[in-house]
C-alpha positions as CSV (number, residue, x, y, z in Angstrom):
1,X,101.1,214.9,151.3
2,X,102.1,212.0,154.2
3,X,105.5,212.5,156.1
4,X,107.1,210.0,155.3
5,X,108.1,211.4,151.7
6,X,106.8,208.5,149.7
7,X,102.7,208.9,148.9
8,X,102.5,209.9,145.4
9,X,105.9,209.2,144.4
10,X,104.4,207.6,140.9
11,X,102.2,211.4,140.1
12,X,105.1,214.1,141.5
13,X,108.6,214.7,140.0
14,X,112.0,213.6,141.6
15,X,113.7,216.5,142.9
16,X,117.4,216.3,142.6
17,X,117.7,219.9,143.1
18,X,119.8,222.4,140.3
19,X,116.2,222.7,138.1
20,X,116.3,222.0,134.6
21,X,120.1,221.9,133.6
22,X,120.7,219.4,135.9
23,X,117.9,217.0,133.9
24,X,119.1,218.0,131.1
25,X,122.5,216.6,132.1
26,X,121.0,213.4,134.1
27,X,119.1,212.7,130.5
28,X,122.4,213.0,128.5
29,X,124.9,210.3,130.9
30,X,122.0,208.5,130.7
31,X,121.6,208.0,126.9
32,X,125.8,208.3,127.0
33,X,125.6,204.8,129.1
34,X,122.8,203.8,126.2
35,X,124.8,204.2,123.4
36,X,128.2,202.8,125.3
37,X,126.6,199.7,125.9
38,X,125.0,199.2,122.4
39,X,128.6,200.4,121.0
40,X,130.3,197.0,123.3
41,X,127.5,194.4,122.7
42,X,127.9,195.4,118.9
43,X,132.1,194.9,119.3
44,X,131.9,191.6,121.2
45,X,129.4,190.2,118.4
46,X,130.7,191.6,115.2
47,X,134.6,192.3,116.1
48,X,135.3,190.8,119.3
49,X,137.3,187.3,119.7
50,X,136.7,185.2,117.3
51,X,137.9,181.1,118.2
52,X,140.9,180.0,116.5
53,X,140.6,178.3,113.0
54,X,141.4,174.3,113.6
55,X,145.1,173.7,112.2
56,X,146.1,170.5,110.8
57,X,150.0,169.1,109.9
58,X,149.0,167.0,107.0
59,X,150.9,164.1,105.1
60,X,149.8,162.8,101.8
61,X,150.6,159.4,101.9
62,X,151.7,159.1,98.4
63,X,154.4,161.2,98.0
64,X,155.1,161.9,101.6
65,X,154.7,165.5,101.5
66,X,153.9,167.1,105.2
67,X,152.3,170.3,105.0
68,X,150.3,172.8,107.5
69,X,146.8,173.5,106.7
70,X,144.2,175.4,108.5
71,X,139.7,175.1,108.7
72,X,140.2,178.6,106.6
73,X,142.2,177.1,103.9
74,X,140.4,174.3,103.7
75,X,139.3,174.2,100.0
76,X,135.6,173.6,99.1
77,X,135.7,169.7,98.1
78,X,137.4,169.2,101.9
79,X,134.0,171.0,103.2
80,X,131.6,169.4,101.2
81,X,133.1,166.0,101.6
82,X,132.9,166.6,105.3
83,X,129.3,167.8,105.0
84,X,128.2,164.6,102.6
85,X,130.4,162.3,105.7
86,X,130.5,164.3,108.7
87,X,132.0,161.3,110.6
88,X,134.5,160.5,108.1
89,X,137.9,161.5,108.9
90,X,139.6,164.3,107.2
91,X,140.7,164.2,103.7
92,X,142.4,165.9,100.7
93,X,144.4,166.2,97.2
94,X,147.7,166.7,97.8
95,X,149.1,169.8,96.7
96,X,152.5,168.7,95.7
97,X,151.7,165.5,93.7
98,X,148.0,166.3,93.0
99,X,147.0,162.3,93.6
100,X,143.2,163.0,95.4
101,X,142.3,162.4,98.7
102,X,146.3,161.1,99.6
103,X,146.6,163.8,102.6
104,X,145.4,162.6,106.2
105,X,145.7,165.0,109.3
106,X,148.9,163.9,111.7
107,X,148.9,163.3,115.5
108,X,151.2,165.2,117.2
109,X,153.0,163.2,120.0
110,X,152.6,165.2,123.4
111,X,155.6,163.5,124.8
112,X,158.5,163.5,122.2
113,X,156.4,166.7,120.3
114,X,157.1,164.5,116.3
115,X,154.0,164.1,114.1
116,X,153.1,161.0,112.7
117,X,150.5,159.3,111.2
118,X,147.6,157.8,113.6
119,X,146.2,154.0,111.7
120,X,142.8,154.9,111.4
121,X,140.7,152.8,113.6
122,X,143.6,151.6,116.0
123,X,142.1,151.3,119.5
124,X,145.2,153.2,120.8
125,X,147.2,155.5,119.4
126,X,150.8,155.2,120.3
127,X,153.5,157.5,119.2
128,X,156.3,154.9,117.0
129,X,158.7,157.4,117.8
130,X,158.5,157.2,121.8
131,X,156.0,154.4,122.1
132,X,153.8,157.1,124.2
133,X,150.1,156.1,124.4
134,X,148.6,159.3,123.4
135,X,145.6,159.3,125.0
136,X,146.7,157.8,128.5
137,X,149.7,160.5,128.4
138,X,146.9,163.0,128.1
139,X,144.5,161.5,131.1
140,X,147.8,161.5,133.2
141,X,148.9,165.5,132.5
142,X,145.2,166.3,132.8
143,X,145.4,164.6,136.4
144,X,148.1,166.5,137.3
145,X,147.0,169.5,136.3
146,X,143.7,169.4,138.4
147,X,146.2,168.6,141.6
């Protein structure tokens, strides 16, 4: 055996010194940290933070009933419609008068915090409660906020 302690280091057994209990012990932290780590990736994937569900302030536009709704209580016909028209905006019976498809999702005015209903295909949205652009009010607090 050479001097410098490392010739046949693949063929002879580390030597931590104690003899066997202290394998014995070595073996069992390591399958401890194993276990531990199988026991957090299983957590994170099957318990750990789940994203929030999307909510929506609804309005049908029939009987001007406002209601909150979220991507969990969404009922089927909203998720296959969606599916079938995945560009479409969202759509569904209202709950109070039952006319189909009358409820469409508000915009919530960052500025004066009142929903209201967005015209669909409007090249701006602007609040008519504060006459706040919505999306330029946006670009302006996100500009701030990277200052």
């Amino acid at each position: 055996m050479s001097q410098d302690g490392w010739s046949g280091i693949g063929t002879r057994k580390l030597d931590f010194g104690g003899g066997r209990g202290k394998e014995i012990l070595m073996g069992a932290a390591l399958a401890l940290v194993v276990v531990a780590a199988l026991v957090l990736a299983m957590w994170h994937i099957f318990v750990g933070e789940k994203p929030e569900a999307a909510t929506y302030h609804m309005k049908c536009l029939k009987c001007g009933y406002e209601f909150d709704t979220s991507d969990a209580n969404l009922p089927d016909y909203v998720w296959k419609a969606k599916e079938e028209h995945p560009t479409a905006s969202l759509r569904m019976h209202c709950p109070q008068c039952k006319t189909e498809w009358s409820c469409v999702p508000m915009t919530k005015c960052p500025n004066c915090q009142k929903y209201f209903v967005a015209d669909e295909g409007a090249a701006k949205i602007i609040c008519p409660y504060c006459q706040t652009d919505v999306a330029d009010f946006a670009a302006k607090k996100a500009q701030q906020q990277r200052r």
